[in-house]
N, CA, C and O atoms as CSV, one atom per row, in Angstrom:
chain,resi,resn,atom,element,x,y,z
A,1,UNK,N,N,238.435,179.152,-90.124
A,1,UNK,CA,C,238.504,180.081,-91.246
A,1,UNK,C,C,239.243,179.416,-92.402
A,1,UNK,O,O,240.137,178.577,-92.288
A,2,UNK,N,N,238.832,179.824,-93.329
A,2,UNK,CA,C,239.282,179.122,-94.675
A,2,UNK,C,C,240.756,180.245,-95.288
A,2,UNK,O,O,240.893,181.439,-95.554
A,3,UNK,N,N,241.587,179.075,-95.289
A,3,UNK,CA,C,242.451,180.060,-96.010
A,3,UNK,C,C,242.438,180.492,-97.062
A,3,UNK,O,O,241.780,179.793,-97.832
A,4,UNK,N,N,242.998,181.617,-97.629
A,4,UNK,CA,C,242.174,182.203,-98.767
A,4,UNK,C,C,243.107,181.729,-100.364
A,4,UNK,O,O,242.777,181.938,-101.532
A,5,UNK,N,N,244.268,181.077,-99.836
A,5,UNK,CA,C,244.815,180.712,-101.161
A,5,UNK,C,C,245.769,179.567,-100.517
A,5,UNK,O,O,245.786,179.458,-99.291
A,6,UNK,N,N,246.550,178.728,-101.310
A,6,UNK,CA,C,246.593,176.980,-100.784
A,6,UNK,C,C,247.815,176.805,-102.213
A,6,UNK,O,O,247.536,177.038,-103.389
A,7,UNK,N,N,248.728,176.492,-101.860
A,7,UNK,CA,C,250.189,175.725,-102.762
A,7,UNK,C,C,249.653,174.507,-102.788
A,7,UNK,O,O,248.882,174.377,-101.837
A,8,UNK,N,N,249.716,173.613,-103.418
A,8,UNK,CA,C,249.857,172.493,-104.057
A,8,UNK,C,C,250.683,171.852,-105.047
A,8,UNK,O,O,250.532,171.859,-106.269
A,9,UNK,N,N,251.597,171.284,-104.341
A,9,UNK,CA,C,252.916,170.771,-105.195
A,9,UNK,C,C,252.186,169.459,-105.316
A,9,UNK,O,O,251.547,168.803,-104.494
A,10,UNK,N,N,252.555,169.217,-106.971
A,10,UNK,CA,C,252.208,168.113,-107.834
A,10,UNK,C,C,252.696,166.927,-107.404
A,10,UNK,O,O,253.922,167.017,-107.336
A,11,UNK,N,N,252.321,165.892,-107.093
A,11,UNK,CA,C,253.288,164.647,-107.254
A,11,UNK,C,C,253.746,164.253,-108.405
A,11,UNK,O,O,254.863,163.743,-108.489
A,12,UNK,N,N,252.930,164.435,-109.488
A,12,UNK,CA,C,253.546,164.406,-110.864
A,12,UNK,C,C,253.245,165.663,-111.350
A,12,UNK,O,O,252.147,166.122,-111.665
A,13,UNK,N,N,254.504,166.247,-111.380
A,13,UNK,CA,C,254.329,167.431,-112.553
A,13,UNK,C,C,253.933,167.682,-113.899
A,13,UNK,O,O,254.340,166.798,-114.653
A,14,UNK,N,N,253.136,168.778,-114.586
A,14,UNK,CA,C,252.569,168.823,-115.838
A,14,UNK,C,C,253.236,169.323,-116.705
A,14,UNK,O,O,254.137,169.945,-116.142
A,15,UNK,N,N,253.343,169.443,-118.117
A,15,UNK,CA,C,253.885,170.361,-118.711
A,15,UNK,C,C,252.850,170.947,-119.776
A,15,UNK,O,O,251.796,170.424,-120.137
A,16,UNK,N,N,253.329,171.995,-120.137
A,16,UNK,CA,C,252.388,172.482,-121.544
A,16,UNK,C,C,252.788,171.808,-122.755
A,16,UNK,O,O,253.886,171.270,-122.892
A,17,UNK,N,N,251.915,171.844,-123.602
A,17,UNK,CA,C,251.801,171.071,-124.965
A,17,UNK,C,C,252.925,171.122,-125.895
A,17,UNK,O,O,253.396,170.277,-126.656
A,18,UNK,N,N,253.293,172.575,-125.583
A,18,UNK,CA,C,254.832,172.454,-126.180
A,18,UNK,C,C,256.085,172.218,-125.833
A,18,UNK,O,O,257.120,172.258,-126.497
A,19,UNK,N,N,255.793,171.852,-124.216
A,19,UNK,CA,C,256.815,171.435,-123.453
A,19,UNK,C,C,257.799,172.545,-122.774
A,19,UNK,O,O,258.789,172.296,-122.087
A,20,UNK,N,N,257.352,173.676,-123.085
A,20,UNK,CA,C,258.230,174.932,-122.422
A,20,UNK,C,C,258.110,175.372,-121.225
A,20,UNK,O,O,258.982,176.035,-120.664
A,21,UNK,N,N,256.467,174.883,-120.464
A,21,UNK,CA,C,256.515,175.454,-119.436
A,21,UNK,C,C,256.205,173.901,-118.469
A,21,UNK,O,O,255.615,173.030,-119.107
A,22,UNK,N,N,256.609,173.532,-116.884
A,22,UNK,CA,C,256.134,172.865,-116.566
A,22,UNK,C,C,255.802,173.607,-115.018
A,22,UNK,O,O,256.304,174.599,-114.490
A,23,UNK,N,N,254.993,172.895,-114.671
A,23,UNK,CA,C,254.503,172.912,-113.689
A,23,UNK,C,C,254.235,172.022,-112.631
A,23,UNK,O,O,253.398,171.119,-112.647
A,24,UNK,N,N,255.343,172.468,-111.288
A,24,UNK,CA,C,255.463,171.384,-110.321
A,24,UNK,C,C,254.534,171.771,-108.894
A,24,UNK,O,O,254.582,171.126,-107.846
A,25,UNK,N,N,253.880,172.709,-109.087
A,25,UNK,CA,C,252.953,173.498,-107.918
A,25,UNK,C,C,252.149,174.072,-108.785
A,25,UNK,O,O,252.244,174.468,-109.947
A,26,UNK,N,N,251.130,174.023,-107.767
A,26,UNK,CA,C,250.211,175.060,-108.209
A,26,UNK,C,C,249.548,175.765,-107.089
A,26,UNK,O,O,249.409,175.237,-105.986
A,27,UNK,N,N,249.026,177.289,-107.452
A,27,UNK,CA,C,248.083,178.282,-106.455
A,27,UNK,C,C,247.279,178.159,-106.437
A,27,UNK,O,O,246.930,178.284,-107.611
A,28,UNK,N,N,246.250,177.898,-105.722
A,28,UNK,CA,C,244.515,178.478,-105.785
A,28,UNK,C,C,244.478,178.943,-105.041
A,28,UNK,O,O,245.139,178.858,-104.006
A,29,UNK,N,N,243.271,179.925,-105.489
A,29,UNK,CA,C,242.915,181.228,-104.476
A,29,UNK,C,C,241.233,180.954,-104.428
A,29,UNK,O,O,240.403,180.341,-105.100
A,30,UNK,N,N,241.256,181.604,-103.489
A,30,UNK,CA,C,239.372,181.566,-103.163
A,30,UNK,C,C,238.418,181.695,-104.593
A,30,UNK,O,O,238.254,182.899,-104.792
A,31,UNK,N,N,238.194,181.430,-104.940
A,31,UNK,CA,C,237.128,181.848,-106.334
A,31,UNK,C,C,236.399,182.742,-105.982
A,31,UNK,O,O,236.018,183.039,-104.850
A,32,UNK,N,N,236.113,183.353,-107.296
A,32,UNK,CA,C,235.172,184.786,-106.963
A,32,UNK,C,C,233.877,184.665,-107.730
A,32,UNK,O,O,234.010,184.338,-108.910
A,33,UNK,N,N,232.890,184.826,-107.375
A,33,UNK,CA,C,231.440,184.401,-107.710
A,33,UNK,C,C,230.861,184.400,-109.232
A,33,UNK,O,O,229.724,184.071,-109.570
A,34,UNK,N,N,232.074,184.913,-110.188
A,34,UNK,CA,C,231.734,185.002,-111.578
A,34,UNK,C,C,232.261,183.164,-111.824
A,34,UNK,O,O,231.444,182.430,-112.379
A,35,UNK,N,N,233.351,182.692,-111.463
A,35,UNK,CA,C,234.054,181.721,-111.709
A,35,UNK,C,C,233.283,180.403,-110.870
A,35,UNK,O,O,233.131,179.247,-111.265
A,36,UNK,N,N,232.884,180.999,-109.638
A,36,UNK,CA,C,231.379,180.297,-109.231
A,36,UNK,C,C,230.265,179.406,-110.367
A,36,UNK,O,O,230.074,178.237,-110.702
A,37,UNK,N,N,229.629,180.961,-110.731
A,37,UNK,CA,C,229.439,180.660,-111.825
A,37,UNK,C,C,229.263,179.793,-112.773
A,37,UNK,O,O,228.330,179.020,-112.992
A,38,UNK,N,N,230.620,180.063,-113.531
A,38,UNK,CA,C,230.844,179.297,-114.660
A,38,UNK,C,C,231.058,177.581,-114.057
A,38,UNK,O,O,230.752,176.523,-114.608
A,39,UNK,N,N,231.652,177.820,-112.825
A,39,UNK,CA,C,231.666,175.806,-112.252
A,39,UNK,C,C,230.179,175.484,-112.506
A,39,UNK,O,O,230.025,174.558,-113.302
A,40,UNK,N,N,228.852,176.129,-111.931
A,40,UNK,CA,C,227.642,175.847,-111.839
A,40,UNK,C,C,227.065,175.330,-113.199
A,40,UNK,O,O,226.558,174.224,-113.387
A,41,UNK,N,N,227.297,176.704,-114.450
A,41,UNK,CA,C,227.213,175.967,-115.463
A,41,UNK,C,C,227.523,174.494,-116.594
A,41,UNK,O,O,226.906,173.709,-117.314
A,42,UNK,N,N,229.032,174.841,-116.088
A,42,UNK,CA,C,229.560,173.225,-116.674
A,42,UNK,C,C,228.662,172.268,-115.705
A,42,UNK,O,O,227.849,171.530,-116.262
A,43,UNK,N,N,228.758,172.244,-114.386
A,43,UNK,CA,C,228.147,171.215,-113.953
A,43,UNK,C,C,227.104,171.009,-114.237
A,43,UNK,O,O,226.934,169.794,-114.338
A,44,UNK,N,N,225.866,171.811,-114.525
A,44,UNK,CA,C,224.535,171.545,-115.190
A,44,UNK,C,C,224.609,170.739,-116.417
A,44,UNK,O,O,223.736,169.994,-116.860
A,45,UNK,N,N,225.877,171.012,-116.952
A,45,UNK,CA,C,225.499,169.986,-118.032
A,45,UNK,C,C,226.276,168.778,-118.328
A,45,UNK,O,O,226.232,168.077,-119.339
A,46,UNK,N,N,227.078,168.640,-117.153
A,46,UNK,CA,C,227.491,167.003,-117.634
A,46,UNK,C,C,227.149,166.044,-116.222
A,46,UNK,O,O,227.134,166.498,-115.078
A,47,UNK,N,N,226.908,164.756,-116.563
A,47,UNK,CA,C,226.818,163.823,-115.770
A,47,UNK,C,C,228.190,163.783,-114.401
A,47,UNK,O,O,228.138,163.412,-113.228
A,48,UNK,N,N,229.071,164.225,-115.053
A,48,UNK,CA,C,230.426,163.994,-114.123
A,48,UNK,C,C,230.887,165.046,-113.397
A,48,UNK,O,O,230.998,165.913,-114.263
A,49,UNK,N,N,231.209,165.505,-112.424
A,49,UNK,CA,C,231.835,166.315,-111.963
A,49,UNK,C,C,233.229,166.982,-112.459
A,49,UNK,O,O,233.400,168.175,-112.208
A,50,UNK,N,N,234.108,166.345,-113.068
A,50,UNK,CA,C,235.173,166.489,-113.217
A,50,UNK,C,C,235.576,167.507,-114.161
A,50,UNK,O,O,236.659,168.068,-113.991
A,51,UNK,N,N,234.651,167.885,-115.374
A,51,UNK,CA,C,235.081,169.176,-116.168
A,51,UNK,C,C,234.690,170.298,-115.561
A,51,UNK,O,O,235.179,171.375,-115.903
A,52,UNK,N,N,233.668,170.205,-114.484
A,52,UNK,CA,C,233.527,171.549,-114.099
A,52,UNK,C,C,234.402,171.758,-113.164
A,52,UNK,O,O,234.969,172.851,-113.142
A,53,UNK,N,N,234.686,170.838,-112.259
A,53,UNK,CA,C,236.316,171.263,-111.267
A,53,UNK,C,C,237.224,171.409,-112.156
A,53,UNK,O,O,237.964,172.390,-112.085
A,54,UNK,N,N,237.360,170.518,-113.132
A,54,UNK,CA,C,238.633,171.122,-114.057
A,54,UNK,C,C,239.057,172.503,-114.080
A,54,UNK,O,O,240.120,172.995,-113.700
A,55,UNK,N,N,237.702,173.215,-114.762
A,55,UNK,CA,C,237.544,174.531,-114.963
A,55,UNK,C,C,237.740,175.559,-114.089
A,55,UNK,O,O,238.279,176.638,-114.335
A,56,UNK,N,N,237.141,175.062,-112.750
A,56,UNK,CA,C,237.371,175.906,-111.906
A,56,UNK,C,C,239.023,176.198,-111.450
A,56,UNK,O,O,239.650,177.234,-111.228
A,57,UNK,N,N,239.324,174.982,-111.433
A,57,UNK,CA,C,241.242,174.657,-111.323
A,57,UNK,C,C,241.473,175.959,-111.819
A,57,UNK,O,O,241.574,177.055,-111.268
A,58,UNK,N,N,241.557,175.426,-113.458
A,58,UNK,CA,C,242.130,176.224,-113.994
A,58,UNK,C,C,241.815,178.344,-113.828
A,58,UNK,O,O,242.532,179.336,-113.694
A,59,UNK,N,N,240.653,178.114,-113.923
A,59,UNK,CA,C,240.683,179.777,-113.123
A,59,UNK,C,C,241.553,180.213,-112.381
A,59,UNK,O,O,242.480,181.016,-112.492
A,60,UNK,N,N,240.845,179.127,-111.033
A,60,UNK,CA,C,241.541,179.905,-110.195
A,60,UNK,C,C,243.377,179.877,-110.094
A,60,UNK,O,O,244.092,180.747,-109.598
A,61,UNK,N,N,243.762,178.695,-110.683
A,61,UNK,CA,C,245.414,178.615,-110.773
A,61,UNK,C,C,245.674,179.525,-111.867
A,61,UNK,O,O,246.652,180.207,-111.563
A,62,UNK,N,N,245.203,179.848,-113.063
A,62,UNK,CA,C,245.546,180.496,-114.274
A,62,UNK,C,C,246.719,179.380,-115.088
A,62,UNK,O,O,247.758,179.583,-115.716
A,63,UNK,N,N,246.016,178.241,-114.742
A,63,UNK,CA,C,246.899,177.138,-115.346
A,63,UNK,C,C,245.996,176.369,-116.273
A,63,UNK,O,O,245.171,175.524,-115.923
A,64,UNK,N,N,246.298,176.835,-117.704
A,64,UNK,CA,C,245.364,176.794,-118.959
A,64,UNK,C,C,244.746,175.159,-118.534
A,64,UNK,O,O,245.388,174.295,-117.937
A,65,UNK,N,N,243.337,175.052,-119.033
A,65,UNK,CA,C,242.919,174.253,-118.835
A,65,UNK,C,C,243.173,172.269,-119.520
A,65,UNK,O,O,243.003,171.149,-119.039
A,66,UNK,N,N,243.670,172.872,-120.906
A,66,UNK,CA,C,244.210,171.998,-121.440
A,66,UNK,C,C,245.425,171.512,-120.538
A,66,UNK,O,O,245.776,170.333,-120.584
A,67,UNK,N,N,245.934,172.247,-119.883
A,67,UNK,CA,C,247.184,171.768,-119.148
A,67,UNK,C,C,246.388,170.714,-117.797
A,67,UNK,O,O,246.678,169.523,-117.682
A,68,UNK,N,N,245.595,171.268,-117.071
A,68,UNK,CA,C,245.104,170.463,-116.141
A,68,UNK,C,C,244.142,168.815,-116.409
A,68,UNK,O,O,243.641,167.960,-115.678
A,69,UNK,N,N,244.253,169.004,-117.575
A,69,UNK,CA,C,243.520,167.547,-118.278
A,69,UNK,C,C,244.663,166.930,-117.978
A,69,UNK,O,O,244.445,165.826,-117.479
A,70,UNK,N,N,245.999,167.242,-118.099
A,70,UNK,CA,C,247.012,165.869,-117.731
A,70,UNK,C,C,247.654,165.795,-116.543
A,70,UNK,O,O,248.704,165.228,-116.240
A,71,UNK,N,N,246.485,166.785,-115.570
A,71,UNK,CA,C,246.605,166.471,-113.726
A,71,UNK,C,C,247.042,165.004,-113.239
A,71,UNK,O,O,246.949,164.300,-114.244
A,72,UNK,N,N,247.322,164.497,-112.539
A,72,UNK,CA,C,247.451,162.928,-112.134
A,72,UNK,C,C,246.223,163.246,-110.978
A,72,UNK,O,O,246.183,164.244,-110.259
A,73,UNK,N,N,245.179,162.062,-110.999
A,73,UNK,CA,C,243.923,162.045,-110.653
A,73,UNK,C,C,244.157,162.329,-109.218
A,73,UNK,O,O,243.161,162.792,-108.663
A,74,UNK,N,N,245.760,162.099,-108.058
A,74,UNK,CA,C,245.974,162.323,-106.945
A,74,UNK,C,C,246.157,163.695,-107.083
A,74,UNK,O,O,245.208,164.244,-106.524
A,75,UNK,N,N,246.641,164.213,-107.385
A,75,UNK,CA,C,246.978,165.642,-107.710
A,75,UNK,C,C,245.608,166.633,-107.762
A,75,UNK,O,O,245.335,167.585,-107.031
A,76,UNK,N,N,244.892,166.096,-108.829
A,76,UNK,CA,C,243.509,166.620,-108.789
A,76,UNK,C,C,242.103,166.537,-107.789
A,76,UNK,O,O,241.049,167.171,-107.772
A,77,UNK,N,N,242.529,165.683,-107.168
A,77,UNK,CA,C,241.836,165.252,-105.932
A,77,UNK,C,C,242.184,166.446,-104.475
A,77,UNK,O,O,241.405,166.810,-103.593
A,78,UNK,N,N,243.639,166.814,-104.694
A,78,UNK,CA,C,243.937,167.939,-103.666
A,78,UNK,C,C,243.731,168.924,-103.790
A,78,UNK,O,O,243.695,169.722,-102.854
A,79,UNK,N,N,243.470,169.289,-105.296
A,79,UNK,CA,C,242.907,170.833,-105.511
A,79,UNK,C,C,241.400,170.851,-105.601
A,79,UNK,O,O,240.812,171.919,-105.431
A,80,UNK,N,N,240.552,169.432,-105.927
A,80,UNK,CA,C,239.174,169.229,-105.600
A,80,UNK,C,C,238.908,170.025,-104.201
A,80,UNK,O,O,238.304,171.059,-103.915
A,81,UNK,N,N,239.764,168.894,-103.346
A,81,UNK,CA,C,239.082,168.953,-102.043
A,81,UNK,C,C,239.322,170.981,-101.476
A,81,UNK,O,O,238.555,171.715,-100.852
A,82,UNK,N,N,240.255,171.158,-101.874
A,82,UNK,CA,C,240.742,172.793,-101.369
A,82,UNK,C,C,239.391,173.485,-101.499
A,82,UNK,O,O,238.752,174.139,-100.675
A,83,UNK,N,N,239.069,173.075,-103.094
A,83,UNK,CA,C,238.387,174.618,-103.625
A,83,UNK,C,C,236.670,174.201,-102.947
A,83,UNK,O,O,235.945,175.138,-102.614
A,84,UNK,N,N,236.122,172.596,-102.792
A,84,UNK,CA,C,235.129,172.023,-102.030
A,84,UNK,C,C,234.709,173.186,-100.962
A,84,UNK,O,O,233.710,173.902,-101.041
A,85,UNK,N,N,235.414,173.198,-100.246
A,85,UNK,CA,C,235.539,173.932,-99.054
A,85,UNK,C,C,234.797,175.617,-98.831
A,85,UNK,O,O,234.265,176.279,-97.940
A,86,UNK,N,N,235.191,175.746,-100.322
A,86,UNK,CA,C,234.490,177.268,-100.420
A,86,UNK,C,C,233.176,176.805,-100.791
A,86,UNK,O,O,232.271,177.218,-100.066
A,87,UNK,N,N,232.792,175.909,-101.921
A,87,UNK,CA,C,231.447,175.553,-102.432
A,87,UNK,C,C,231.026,175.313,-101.607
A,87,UNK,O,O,229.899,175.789,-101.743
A,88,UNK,N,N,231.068,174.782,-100.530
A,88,UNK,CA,C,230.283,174.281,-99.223
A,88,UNK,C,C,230.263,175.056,-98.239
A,88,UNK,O,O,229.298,174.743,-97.541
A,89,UNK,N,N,230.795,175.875,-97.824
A,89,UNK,CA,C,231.112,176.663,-97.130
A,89,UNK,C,C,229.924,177.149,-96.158
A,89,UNK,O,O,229.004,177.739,-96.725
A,90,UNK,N,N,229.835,176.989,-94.866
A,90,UNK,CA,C,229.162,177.289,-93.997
A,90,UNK,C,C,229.277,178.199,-92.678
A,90,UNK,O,O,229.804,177.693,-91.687
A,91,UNK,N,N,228.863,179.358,-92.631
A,91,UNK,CA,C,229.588,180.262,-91.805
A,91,UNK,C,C,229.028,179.839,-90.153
A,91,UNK,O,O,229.369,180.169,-89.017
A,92,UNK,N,N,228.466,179.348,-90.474
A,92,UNK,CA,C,227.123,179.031,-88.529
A,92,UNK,C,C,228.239,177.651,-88.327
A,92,UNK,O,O,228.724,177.342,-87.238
A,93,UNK,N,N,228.445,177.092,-89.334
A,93,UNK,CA,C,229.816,175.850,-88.679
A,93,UNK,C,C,230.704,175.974,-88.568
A,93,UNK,O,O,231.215,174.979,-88.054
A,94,UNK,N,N,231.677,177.081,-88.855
A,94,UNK,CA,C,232.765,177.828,-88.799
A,94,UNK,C,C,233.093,178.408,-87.489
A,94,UNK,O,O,234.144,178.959,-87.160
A,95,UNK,N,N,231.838,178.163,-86.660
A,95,UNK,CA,C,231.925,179.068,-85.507
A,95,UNK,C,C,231.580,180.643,-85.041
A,95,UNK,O,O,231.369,181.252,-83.992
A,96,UNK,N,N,231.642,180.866,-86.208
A,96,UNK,CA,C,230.658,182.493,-86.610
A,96,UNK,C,C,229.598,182.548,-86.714
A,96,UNK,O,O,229.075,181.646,-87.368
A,97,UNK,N,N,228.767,183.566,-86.163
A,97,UNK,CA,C,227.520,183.429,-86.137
A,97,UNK,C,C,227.335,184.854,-87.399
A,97,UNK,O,O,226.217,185.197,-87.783
């Protein structure tokens, strides 16, 4: 079973543009099929994967997106792989029928 929300402490922490807020963790929670969505769209239109996970990040953390552009690529790789899990998600391999 997939857990439904996942901490992720930064190895490098972010801050906002004005420097007031930083951020040394972050939440994600399961995405909900509107935010689905919108990943599907960005991904239709770029060659790269990476702005549409961006996006999704940021949803689901509520950690403005401009802020997650200065993720450290290890950092972003752990909230990749988390939210993967739901996009792929297979209930007959889960053990549930």
């Amino acid at each position: 079973m997939l857990e439904k929300t996942q901490m992720i402490t930064l190895g490098t922490p972010i801050e906002s543009n004005d420097g007031k807020i930083r951020y040394d963790e972050l939440t994600l929670k399961e995405p909900v099929l509107m935010q689905v969505e919108q990943f599907n769209e960005v991904q239709s239109r770029s060659q790269s994967s990476l702005p549409a996970m961006r996006l999704l990040i940021s949803l689901v953390s509520t950690v403005p997106e401009s802020e997650i552009k200065k993720m450290a690529i290890t950092d972003f790789n752990l909230c990749r792989d988390y939210l993967t899990n739901f996009l792929t998600f297979n209930r007959s391999s889960s053990g549930s029928s």
